[in-house]
C-alpha positions in Angstrom: 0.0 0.0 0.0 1.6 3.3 -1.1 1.1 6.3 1.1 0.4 9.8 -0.2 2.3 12.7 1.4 0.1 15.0 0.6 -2.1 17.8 1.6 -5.2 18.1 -0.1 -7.9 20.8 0.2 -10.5 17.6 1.5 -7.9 17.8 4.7 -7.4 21.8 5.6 -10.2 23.7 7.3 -11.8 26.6 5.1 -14.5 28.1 6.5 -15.2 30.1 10.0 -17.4 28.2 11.1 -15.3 25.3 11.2 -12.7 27.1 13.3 -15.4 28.4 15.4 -16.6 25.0 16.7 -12.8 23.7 17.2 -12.2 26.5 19.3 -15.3 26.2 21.1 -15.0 22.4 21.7 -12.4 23.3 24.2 -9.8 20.8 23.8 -6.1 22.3 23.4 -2.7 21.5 24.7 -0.5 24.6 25.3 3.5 24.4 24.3 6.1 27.3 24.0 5.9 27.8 20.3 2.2 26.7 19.7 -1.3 25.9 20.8 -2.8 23.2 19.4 -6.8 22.6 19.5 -8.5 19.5 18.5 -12.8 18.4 17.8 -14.1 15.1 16.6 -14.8 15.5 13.0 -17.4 12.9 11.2 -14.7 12.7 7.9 -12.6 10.1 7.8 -9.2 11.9 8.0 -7.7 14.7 10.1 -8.0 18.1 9.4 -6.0 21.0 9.6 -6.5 24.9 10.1 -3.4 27.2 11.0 -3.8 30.9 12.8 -0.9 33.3 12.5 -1.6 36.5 14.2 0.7 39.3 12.8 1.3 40.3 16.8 3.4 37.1 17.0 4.9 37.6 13.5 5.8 40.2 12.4 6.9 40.0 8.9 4.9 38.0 6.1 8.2 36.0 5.7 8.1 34.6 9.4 4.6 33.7 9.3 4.5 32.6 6.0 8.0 30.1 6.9 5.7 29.5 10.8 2.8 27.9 7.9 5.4 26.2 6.0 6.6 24.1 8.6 3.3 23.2 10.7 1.8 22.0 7.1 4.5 19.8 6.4 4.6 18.2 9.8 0.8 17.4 9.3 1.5 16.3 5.9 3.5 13.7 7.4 1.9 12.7 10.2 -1.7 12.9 8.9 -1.9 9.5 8.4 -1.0 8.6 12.2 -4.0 11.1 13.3 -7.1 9.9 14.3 -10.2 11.9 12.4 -10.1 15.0 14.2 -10.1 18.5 13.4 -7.0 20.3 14.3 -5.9 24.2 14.4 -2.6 25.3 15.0 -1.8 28.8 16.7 1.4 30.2 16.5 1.9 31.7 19.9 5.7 33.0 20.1 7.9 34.0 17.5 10.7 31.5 16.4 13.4 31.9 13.6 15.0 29.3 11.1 17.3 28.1 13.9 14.3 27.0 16.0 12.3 25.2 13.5 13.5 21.6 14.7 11.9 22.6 18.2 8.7 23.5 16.8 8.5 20.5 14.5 9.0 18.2 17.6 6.8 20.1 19.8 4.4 20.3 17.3 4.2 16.7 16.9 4.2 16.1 20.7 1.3 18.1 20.9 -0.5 16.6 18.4 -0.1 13.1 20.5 -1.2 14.9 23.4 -4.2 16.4 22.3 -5.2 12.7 20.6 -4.9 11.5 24.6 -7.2 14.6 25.5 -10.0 13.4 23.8 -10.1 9.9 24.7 -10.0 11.1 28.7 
C-alpha cells in the first residue's frame, strides 16, 4: 500500500465556522511555540486549520516560513492522526534556527491532544 504525502484541500479547514466549533469544543494542549486545539470530526481523516496573528509575527516571511513548517509536519503525520479536526496557533515568535523545536513540539502536541480526547 503506497502512502500519499500529501495535503489536499479535502484535509485543511476553510471556513469560519469550522474554526469556530474547534475553538469552542475546548480541547487544546499549550506548548512554547504553539497551541494546538483539537474536535471530533465525522470525515474520515484529520483536518488541519493554522492561525498566524501578525502580533506574534511580524513579517509575512516569518509567518509565512511558521505555515510552512506546521503544514508539512501534518502532511507527514496525517496519516498517524485519528479523524479530528486540528488548528494550529502560532503563539511566540521562532526563527529558522528553532524550527527543529517547533516540529518536535508540534508533533508532541498533536499526540497529546489525541490522549485529550479519549479522557
Amino acid at each position: 500500500m503506497n502512502i500519499r504525502y500529501t495535503f489536499p484541500r479535502s484535509c485543511r479547514l476553510l471556513k469560519t465556522d469550522e474554526y469556530s466549533s474547534v475553538f469552542n469544543f475546548r480541547c487544546g494542549k499549550i506548548g512554547r511555540f504553539l497551541n494546538v486545539y483539537a474536535k471530533p470530526n465525522t470525515n474520515q481523516a484529520a483536518r488541519l486549520g493554522i492561525v498566524v496573528g501578525k502580533k506574534q509575527l511580524r513579517t509575512a516571511v516569518a509567518r509565512n516560513l511558521a505555515k510552512r513548517i506546521v503544514r508539512d509536519v501534518f502532511r507527514l503525520q496525517r496519516h498517524d492522526l485519528p479523524a479530528l479536526d486540528y488548528i494550529v496557533r502560532v503563539t511566540k515568535s521562532f526563527d529558522k534556527n528553532e524550527s527543529l523545536l517547533v516540529r518536535n513540539e508540534l508533533i508532541h502536541l498533536l499526540q497529546k491532544t489525541k490522549r485529550c480526547l479519549n479522557s
